[in-house]
TIMAR-691004 format. One record per residue (C-alpha): residue number from 1; x, y, z. Coordinates in Angstrom, 3 decimals, padded with zeros to 6 digits, m for minus. Example, Ala and Ser with C-alpha at 12.3 -4.5 7.8 and 13.67 -1.06 7.14 Angstrom:
2
+-----+----------+----------+----------+
:   i :     east :    north :       up :
+-----+----------+----------+----------+
:   1 :  012.300 : m004.500 :  007.800 :
:   2 :  013.670 : m001.060 :  007.140 :
+-----+----------+----------+----------+
# end
This chain:
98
+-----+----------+----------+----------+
:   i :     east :    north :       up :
+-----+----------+----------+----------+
:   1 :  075.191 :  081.655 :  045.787 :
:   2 :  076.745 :  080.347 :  048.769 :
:   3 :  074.759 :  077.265 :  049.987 :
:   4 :  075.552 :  077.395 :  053.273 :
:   5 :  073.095 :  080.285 :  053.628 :
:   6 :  070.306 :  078.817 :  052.295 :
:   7 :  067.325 :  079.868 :  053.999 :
:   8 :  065.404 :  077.551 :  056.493 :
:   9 :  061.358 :  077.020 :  056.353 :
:  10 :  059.518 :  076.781 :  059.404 :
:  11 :  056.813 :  074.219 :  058.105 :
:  12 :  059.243 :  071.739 :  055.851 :
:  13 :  062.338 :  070.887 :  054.452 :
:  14 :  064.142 :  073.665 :  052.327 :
:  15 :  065.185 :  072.331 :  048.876 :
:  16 :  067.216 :  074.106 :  046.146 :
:  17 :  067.888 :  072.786 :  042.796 :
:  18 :  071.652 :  073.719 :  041.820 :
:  19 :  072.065 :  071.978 :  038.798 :
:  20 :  070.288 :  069.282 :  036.280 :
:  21 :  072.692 :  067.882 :  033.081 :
:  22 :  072.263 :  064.821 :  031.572 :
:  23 :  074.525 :  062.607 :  033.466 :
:  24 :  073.655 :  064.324 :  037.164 :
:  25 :  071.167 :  066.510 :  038.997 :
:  26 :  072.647 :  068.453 :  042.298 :
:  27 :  070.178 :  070.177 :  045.457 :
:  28 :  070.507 :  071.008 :  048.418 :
:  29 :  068.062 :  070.435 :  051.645 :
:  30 :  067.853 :  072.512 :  054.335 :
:  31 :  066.280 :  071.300 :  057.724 :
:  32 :  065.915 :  073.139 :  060.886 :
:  33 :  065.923 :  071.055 :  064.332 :
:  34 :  063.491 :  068.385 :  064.714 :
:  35 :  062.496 :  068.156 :  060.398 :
:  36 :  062.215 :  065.161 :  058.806 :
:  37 :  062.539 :  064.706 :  054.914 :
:  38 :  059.971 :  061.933 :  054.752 :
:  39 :  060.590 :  058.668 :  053.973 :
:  40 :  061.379 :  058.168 :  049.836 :
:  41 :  062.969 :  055.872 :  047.823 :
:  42 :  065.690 :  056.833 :  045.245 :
:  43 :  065.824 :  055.101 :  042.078 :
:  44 :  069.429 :  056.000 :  040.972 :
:  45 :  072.733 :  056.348 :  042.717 :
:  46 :  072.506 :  058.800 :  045.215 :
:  47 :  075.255 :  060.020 :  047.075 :
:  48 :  074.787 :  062.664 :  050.352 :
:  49 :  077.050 :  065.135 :  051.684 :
:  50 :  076.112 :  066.564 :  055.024 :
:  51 :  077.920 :  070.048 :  054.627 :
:  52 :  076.469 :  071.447 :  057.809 :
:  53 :  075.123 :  070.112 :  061.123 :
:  54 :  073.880 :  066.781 :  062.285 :
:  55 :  071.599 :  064.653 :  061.345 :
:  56 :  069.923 :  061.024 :  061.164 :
:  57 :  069.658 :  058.778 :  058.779 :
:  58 :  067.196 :  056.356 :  058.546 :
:  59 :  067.039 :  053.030 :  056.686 :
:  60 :  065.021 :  049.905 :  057.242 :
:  61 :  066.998 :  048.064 :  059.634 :
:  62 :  069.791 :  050.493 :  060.172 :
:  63 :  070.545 :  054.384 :  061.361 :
:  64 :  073.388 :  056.643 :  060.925 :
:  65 :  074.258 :  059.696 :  062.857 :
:  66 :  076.182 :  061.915 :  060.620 :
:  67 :  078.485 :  065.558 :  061.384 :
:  68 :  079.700 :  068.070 :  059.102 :
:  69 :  081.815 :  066.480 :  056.345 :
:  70 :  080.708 :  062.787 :  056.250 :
:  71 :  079.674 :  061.653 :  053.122 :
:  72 :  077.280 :  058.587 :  052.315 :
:  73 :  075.779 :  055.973 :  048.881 :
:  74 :  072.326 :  055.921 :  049.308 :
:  75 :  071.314 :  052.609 :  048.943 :
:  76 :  069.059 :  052.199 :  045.556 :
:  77 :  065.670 :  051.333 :  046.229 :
:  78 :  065.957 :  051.830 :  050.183 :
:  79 :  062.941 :  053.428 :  051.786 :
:  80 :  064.925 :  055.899 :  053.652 :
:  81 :  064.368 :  059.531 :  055.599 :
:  82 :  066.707 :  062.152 :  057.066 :
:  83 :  065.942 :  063.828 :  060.399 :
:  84 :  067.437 :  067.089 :  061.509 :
:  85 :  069.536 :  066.948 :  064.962 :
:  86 :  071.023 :  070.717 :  065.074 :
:  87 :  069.547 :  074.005 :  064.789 :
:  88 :  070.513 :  074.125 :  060.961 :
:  89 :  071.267 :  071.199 :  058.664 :
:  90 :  072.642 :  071.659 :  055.305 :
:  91 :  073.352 :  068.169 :  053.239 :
:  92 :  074.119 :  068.401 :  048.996 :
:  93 :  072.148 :  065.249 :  047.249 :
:  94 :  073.704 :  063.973 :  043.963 :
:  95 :  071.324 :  061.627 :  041.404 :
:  96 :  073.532 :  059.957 :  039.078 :
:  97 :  071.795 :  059.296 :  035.777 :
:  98 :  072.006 :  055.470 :  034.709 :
+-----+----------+----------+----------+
# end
């Protein structure tokens, strides 16, 4: 499977589960232009890798604009959402089991 194909959905965010253990769980969203993954909270360390596009990132009092490559710690317990700025966004979420 190469992730950087994964197919976009017209109506809302595309997102494929790559792999669950018991120390980590890996997926990865899809968003085309102008999609938003809604506003969530994460309860575990989170970490986001934005392996394709641009998007924004969202947090309470603070936004990010990140490009291909950049990497981010989701703050735990930060309402957060992620809005898609190019045609095709491809990021890779890690949850960290505690």
């Amino acid at each position: 499977m190469n992730i950087l194909y994964t197919s976009l959905n017209s109506e809302k965010p595309a997102i494929t589960s790559l792999m669950k253990s018991a120390d980590f769980s890996q997926f990865v969203v899809t968003l085309a232009q102008g999609q938003v993954l809604a506003k969530h909270v994460t309860h575990q360390p989170t970490t986001f890798l934005l392996l394709s596009g641009r998007v924004r990132f969202t947090l309470p009092n603070e936004k990010h604009e990140f490009n291909s490559g950049d990497y981010f710690l989701i703050p735990v317990g930060e309402l957060h959402e992620v809005l898609g700025l190019d045609q095709r966004n491809i990021f890779l979420i890690t949850k960290w089991k505690e």
